[in-house]
Backbone bond lengths (Angstrom), bond angles and torsions (degrees), N, CA, C in turn:
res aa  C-N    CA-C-N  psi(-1)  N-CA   C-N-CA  omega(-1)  CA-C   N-CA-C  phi
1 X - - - 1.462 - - 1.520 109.87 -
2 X 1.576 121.88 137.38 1.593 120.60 167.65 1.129 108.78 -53.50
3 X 1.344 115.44 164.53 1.341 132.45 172.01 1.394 113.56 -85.19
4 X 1.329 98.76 171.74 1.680 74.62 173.15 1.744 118.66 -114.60
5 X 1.261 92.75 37.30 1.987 130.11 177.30 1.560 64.46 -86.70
6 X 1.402 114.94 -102.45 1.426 141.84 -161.11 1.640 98.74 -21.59
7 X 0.778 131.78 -48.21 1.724 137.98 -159.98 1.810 107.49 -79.43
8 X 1.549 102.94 -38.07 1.226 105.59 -172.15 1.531 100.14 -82.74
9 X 0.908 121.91 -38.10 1.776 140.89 163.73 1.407 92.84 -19.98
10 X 1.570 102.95 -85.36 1.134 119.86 -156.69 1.655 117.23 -68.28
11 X 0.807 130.60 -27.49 1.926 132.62 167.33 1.667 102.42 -74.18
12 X 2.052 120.07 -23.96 1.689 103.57 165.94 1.091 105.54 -73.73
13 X 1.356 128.88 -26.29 1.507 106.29 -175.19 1.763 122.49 -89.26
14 X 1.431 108.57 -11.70 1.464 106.58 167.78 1.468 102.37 -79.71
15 X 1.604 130.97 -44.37 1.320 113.63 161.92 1.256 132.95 -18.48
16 X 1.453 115.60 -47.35 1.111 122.92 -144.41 1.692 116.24 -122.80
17 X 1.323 116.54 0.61 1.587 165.00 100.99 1.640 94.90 -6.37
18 X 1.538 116.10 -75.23 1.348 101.00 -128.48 2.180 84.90 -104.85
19 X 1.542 77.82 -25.70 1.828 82.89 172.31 2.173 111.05 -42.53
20 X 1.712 85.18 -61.31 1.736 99.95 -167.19 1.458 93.80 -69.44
21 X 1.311 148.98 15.82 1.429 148.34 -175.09 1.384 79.67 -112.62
22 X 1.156 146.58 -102.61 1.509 141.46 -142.39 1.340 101.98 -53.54
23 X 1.158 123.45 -36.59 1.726 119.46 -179.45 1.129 104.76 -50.48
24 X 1.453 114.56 -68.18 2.077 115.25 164.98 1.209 129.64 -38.48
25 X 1.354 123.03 -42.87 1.062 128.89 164.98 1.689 118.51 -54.79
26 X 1.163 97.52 -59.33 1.424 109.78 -174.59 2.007 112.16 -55.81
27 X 1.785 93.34 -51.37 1.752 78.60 165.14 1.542 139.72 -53.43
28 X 1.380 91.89 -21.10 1.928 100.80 -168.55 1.213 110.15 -101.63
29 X 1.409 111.22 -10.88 1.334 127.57 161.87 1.707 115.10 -57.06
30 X 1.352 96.05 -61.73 1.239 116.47 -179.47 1.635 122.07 -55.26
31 X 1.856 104.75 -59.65 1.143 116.33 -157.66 1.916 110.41 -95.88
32 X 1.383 105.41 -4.20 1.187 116.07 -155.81 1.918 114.94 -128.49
33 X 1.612 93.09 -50.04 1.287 88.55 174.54 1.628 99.18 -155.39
34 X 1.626 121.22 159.66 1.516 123.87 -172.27 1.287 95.89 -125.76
35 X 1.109 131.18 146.32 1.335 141.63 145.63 1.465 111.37 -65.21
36 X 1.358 110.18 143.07 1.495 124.04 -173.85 1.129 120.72 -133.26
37 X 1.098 135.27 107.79 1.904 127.67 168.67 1.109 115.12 -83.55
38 X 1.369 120.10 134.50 1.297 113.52 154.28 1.324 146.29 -95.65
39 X 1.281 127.51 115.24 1.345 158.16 -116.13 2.032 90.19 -114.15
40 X 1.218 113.27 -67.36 1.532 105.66 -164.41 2.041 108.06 -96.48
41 X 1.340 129.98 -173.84 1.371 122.09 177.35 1.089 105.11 -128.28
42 X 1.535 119.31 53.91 1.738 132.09 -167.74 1.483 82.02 -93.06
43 X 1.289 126.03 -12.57 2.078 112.00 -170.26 1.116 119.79 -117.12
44 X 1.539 105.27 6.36 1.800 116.34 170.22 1.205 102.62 -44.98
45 X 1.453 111.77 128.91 1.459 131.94 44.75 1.810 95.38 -122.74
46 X 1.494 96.98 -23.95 1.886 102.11 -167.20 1.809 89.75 -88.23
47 X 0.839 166.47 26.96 1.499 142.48 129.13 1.908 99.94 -132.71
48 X 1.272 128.11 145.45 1.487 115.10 -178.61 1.769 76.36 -125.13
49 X 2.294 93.23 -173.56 1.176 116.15 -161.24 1.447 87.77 -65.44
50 X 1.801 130.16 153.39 1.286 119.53 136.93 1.523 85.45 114.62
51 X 1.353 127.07 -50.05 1.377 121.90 -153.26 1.395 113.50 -52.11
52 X 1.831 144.86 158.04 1.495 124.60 -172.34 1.020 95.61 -137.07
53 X 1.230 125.94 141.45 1.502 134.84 -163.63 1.755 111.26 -139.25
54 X 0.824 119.14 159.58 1.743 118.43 169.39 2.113 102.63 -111.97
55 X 1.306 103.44 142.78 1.596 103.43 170.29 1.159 106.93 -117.52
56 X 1.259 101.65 157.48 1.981 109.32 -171.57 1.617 92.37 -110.95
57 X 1.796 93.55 124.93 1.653 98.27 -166.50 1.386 111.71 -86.44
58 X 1.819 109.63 -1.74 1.379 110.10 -178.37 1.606 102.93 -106.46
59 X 0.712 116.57 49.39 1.620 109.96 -170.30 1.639 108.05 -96.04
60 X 1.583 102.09 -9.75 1.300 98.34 168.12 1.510 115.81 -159.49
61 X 1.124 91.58 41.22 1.950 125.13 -173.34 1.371 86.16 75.08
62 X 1.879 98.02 176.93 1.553 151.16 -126.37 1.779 95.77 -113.31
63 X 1.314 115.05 78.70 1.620 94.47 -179.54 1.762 100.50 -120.93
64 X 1.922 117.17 -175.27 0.872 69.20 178.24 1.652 139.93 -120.73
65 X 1.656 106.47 59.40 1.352 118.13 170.79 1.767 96.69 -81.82
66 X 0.857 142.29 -8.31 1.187 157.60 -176.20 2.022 110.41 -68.45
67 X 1.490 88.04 -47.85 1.587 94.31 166.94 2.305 116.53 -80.65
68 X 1.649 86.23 157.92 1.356 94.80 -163.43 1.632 90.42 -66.76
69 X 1.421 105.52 150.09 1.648 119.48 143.48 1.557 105.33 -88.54
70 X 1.029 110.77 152.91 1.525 134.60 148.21 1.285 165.10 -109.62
71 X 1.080 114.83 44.03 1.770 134.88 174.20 1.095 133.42 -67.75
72 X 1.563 111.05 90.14 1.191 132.78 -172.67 1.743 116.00 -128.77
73 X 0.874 124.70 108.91 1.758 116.50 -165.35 1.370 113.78 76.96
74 X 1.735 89.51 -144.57 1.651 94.65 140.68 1.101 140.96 -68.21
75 X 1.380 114.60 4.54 1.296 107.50 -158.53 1.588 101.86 -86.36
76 X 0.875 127.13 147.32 1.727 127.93 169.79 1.508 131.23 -177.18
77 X 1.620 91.45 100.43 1.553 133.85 177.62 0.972 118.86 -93.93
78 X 1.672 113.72 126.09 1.495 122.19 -159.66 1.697 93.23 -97.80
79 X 1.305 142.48 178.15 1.475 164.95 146.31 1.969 101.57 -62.27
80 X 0.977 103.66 -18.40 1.890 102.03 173.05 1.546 100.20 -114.88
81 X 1.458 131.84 -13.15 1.021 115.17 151.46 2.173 125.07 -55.42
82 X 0.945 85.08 -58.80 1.641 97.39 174.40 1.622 118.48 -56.85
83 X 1.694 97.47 -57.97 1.641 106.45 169.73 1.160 130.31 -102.18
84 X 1.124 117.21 15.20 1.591 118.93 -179.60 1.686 116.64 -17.60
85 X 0.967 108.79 -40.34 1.575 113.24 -157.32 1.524 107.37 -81.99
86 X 1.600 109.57 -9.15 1.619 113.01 -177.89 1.635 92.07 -92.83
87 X 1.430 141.80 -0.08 1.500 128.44 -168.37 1.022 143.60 -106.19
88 X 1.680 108.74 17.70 0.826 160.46 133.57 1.938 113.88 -17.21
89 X 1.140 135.53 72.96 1.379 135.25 169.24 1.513 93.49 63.93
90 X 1.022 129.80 63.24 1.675 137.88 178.84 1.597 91.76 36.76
91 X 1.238 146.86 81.62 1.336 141.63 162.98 1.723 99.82 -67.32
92 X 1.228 87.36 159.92 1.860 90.74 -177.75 1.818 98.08 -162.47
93 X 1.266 121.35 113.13 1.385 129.90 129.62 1.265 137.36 -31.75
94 X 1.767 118.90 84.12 1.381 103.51 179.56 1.618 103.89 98.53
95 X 1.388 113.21 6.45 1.598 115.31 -161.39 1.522 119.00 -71.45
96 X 1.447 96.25 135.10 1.673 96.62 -173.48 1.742 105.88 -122.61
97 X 1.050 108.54 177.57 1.585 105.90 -171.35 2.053 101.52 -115.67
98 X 1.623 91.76 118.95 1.424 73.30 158.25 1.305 164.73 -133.36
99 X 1.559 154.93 -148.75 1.276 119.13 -143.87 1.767 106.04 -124.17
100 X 1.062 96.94 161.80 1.370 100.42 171.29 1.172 148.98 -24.76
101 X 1.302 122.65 72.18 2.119 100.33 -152.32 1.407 119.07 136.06
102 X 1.455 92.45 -21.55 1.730 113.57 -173.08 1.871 106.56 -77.36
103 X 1.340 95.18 142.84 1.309 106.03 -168.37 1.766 104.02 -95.09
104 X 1.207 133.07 104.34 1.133 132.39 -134.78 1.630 94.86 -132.01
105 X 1.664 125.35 145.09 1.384 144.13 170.21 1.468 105.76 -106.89
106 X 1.612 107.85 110.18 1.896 98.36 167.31 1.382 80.95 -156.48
107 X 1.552 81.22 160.61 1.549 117.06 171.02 1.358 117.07 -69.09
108 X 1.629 113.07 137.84 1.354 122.03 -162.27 1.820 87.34 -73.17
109 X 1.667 123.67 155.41 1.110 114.08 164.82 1.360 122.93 -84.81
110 X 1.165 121.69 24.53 1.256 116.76 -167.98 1.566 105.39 -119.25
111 X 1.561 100.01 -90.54 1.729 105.16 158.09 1.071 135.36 -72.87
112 X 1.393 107.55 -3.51 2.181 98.36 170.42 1.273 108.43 103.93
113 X 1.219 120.74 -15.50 1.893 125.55 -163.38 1.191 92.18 -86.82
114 X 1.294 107.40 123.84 1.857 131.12 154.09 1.362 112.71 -48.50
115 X 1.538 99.32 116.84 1.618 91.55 174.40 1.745 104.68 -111.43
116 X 1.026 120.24 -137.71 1.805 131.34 -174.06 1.422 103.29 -177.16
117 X 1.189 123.35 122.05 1.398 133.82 167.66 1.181 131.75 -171.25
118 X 1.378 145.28 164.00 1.318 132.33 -169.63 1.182 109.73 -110.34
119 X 1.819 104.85 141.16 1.430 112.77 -177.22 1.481 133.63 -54.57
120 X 0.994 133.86 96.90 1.727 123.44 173.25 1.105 122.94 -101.56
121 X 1.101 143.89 -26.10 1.682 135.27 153.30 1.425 120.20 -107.34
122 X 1.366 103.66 143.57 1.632 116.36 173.94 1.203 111.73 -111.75
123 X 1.315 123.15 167.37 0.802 97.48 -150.08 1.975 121.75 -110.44
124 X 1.442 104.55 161.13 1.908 112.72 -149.26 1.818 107.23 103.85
125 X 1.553 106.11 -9.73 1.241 100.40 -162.49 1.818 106.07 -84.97
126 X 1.569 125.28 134.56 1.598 121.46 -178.98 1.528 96.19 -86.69
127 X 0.998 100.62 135.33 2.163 128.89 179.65 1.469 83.41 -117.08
128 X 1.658 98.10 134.74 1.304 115.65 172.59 2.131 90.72 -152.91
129 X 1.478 117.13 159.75 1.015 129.15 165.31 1.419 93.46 -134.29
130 X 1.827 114.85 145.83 1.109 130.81 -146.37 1.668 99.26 -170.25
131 X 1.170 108.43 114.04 1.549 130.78 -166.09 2.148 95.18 13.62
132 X 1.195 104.79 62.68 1.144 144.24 145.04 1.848 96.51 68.73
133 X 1.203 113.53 30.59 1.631 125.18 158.83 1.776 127.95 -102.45
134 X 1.209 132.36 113.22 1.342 112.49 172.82 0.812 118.78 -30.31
135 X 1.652 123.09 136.49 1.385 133.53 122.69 1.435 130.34 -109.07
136 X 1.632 117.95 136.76 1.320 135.70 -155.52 1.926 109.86 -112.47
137 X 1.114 129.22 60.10 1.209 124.19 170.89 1.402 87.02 105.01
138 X 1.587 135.97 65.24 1.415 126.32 -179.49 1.357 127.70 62.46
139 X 1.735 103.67 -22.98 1.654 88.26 178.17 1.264 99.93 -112.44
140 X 2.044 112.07 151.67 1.529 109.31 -177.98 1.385 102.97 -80.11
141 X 1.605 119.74 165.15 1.935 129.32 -177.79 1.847 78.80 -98.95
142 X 1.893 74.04 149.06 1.757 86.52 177.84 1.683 100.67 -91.52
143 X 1.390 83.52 152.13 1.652 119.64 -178.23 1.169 117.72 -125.18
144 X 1.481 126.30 125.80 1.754 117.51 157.82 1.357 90.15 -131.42
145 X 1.376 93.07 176.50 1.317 128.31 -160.88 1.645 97.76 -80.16
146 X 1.512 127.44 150.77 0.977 137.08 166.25 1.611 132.90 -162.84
147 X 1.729 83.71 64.01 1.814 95.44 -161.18 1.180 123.91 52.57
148 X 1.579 101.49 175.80 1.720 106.53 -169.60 1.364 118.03 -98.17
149 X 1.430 127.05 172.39 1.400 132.11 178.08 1.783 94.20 -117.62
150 X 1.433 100.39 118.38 1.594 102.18 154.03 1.390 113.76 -119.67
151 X 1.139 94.85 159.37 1.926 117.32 -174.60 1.359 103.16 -159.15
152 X 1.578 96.95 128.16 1.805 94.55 163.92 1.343 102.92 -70.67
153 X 1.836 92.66 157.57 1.489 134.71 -154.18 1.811 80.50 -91.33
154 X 1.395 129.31 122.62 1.393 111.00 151.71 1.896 80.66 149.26
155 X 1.517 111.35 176.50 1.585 132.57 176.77 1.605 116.66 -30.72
156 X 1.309 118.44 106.71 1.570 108.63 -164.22 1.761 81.27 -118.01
157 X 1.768 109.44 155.82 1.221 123.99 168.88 1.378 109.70 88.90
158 X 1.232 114.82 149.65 1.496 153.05 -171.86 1.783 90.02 -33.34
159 X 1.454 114.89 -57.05 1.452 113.34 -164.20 2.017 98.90 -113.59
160 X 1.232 98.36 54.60 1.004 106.30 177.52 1.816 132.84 12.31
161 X 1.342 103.58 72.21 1.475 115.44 -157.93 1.946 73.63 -76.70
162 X 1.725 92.45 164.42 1.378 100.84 157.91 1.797 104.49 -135.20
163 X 1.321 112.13 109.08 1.406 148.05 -161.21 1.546 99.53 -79.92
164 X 1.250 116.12 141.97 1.462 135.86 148.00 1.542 116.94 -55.80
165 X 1.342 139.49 108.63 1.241 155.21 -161.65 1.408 118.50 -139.01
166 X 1.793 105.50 83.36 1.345 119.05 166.23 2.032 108.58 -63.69
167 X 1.287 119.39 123.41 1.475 128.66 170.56 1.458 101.91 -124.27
168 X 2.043 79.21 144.00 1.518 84.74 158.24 1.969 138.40 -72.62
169 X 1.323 97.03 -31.36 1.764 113.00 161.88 1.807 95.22 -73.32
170 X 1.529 98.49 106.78 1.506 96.05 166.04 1.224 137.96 -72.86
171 X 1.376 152.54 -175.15 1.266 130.51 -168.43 1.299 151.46 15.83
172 X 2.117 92.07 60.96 1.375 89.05 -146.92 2.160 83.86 -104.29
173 X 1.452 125.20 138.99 0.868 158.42 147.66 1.605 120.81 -11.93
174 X 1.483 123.24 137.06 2.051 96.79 167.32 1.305 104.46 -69.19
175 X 1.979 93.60 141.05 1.503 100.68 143.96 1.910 81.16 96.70
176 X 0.701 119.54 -7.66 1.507 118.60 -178.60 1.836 106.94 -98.96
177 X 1.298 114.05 137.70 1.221 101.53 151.15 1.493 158.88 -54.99
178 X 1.405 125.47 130.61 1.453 127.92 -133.77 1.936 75.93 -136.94
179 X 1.285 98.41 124.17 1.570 122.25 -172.63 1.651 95.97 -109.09
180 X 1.935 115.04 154.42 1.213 114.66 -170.06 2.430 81.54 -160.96
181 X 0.855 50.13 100.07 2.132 38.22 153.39 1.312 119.60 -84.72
182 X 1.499 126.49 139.15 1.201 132.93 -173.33 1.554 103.51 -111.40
183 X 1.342 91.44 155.73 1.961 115.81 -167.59 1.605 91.54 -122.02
184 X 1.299 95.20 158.83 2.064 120.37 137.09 1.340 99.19 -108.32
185 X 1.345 114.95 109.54 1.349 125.52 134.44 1.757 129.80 -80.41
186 X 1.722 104.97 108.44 1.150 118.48 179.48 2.028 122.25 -94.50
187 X 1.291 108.22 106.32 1.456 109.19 -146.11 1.977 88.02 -77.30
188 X 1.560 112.68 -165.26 1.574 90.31 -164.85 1.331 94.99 -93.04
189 X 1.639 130.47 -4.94 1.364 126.28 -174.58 1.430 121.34 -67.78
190 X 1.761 110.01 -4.48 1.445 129.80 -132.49 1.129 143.39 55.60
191 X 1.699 101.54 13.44 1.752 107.01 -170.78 1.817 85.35 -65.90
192 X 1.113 119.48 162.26 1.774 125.99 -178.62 2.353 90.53 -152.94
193 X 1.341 100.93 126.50 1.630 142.38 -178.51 1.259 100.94 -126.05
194 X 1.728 103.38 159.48 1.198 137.32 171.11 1.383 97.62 -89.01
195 X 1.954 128.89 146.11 1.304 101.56 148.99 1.552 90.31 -128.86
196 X 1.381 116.56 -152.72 1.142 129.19 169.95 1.544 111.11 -130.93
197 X 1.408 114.53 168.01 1.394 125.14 -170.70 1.913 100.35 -150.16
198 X 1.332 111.53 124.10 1.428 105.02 151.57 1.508 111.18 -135.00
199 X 1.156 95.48 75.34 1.623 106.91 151.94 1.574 99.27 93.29
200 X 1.528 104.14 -172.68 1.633 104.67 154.46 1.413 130.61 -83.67
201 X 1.221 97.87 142.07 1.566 118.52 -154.93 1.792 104.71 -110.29
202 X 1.410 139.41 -177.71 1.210 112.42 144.28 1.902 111.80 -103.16
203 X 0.760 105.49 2.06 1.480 105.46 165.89 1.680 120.55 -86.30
204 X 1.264 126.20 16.89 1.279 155.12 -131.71 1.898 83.73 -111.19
205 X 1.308 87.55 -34.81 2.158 113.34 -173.49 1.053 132.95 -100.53
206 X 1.542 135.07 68.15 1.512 121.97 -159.20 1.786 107.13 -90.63
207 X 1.230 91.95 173.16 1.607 122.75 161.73 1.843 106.67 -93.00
208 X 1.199 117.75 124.99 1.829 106.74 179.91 1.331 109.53 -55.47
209 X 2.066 116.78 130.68 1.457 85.82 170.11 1.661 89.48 -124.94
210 X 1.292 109.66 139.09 1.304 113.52 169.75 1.983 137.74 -107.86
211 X 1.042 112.87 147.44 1.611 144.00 -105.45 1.744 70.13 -101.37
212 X 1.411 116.89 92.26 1.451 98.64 171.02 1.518 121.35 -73.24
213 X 1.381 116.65 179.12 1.878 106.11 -168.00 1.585 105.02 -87.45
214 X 1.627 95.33 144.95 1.608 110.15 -171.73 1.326 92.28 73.22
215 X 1.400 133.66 58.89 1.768 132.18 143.91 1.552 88.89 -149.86
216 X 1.590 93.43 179.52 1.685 115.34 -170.96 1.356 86.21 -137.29
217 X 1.529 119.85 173.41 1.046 132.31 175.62 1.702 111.23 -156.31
218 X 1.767 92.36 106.50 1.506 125.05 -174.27 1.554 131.08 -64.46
219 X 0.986 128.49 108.50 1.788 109.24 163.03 2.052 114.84 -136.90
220 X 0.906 118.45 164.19 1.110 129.98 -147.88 1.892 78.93 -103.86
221 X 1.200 103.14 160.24 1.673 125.75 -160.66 1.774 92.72 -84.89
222 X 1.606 101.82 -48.86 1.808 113.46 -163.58 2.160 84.09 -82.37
223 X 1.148 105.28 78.47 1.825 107.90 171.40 1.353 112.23 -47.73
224 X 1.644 140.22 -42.05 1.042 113.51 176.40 1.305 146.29 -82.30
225 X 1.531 97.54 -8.96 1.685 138.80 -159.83 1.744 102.90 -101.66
226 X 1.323 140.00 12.66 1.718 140.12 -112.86 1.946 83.74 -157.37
227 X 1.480 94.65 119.18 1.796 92.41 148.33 1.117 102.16 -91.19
């Protein structure tokens, strides 16, 4: 039989096992990659409400939106609290540029809130929407048709949010089905997405806005459902 030298031994070292495991975890967590939920259905059909994902914070170097915020209680720690010194003209460690199509995590510039959306302009590039199809520098990206997306109309996600739900069947009811027609959107790089469509919108109509240098220009996959 162990001793109970031996016993106490043995529970410090699983302590201490599982202690130096969250520390690791917790750095690469931090410094490397975040877990993300998604909270709104601006990325239907390719991410829905609820779905949980991890992001790779180096995917296009180390800046510092890259570091964690922290809002918990009172507590509240900004990403320029920690990195201030990377924020500087978007400084970036390791910095890479990225591409067309890419499904991308950044901070809103205004209030700080993480959004998710896919890239469509780079930048110099004119964004126009036009009887409710991209257009990329005057020319529209091809689209076909690729059946519809239904979802009941009513509380979507784990904590049952109840969501804003543009459909193509209008006045559609909770708990009822809520219709969206689905596309291939083929961008001009050939990156090719799902999007969605419910109907006409008035944003369906833009004014050109163009992509000044050192910005991107964002939109969400679900177009009618999308800040």
């Amino acid at each position: 039989m162990a001793s109970e030298t031996q016993k106490g031994s043995s529970i410090w070292e699983t302590v201490k096992t599982v202690f130096w495991a969250l520390v690791i975890a917790g750095i690469f967590r931090t410094l490397f990659f975040q877990p993300f939920w998604i909270p709104s259905g601006s990325m239907k059909d390719t991410l829905l409400i609820g779905d949980f994902l991890f992001v790779n914070k180096m995917a296009y170097g180390y800046s510092y939106a890259s570091c964690p915020s922290i809002r918990l209680g009172g507590l509240d720690i900004d990403a320029r609290d920690i990195c201030g010194w990377l924020d500087g003209d978007n400084t970036r460690i390791l910095g890479g540029e990225p591409e067309r199509g890419d499904i991308i995590v950044f901070r809103h510039p205004v209030d700080g809130t993480d959004f998710i959306k896919r890239l469509i302009g780079l930048p110099g590039d004119r964004i126009q929407m036009k009887g409710g199809v991209l257009h990329i520098n005057g020319t529209a990206v091809e689209i076909e048709p690729a059946g519809e997306f239904i979802e009941k109309y009513g509380p979507q996600g784990p904590m049952g949010d109840r969501v804003t739900m543009n459909c193509v069947n209008r006045g559609v009811r909770l708990d009822e089905d809520c219709i969206k027609q689905r596309y291939i959107e083929t961008l001009p790089n050939g990156h090719s997405h799902t999007i969605l469509d419910s109907g006409p919108q008035r944003a369906d109509n833009t004014g050109v806005f163009t992509v000044p240098e050192g910005h991107y220009f964002f939109m969400g996959d679900n177009r009618d459902n999308s800040t």
